[in-house]
Residue, then its C-alpha position, 0 to 999 in steps of 0.5 A: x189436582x190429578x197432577x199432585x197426585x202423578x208428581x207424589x207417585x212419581x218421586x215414591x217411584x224415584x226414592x224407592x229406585x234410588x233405595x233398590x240400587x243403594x241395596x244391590x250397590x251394599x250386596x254386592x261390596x258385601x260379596x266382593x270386598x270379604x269380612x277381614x279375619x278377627x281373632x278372638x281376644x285373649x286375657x293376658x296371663x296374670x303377672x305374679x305379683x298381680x296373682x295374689x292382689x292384696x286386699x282392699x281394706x285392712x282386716x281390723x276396717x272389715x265388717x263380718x259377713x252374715x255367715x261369719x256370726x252366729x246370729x243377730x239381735x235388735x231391741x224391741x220395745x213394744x209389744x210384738x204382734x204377731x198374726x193378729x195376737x199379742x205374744x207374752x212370755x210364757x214364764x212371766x207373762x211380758x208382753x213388750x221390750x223383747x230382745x229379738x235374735x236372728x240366728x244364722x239358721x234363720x230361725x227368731x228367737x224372743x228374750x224378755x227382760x227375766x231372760x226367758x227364751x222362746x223360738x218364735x214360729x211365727x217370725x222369720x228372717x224375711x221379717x227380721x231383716x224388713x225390721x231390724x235397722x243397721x248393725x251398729x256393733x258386733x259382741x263377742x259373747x251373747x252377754x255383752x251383747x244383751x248389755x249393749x242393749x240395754x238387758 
């Protein structure tokens, strides 16, 4: 039994010589044989007619950006509750199909369907963008907008 153990100690003793003279053998390639020099790559200068690139896709298949709109708008057909409570209309007392605007100031407004506007404090647009679907169409005016939807 002893001599499994000597044989085991032995070949530890012969690997871990083995790895000490494959590191003095690397350190000192490393200190004879030097680094070769790199220079730093440089980005060739853009021709000029690669200066101005044309763009990927034509002006009329570009959607507008958030900032180039004044504001989006969704549906909202049933009742809206808001921190617990159920918001009416301060004009007529509506209490569902809201007409909800996210203004481009980040600001929501709601517009029931006599027209009558109140900015909502209580909603954000953190709230509007986790409610709102895709935007399936810009209108140039607010009027063909609330008539696309339905107001």
């Amino acid at each position: 039994m002893f001599r499994i153990f000597t044989r085991r100690r032995r070949a530890d003793r012969e690997f871990r010589d083995a790895q000490r003279a494959s590191y003095a053998l690397l350190l000192q390639l490393q200190v004879t044989r030097p680094w070769p020099e790199f220079t730093e790559p440089t980005t060739p200068a853009p021709a000029a007619e690669e200066a101005v690139a044309p763009d990927f896709l034509p002006p009329d298949l570009r959607v507008l950006s958030r900032q180039e709109v004044a504001g989006l708008m969704m549906r909202w057909q049933q009742p809206l509750v808001v921190g617990g409570e159920v918001r009416s209309c301060p004009g007529c007392g509506a209490y569902r199909d809201w007409i909800v605007f996210c203004m481009s100031d980040d600001s929501v407004w709601l517009r029931c369907k006599a027209g009558h506007e109140t900015k909502e404090s209580g909603l954000d647009a953190a709230w509007y963008n986790r409610n709102s679907g895709p935007v399936d169409g810009f209108h140039p005016t607010l009027e063909e907008g609330l008539r696309h939807l339905g107001h």
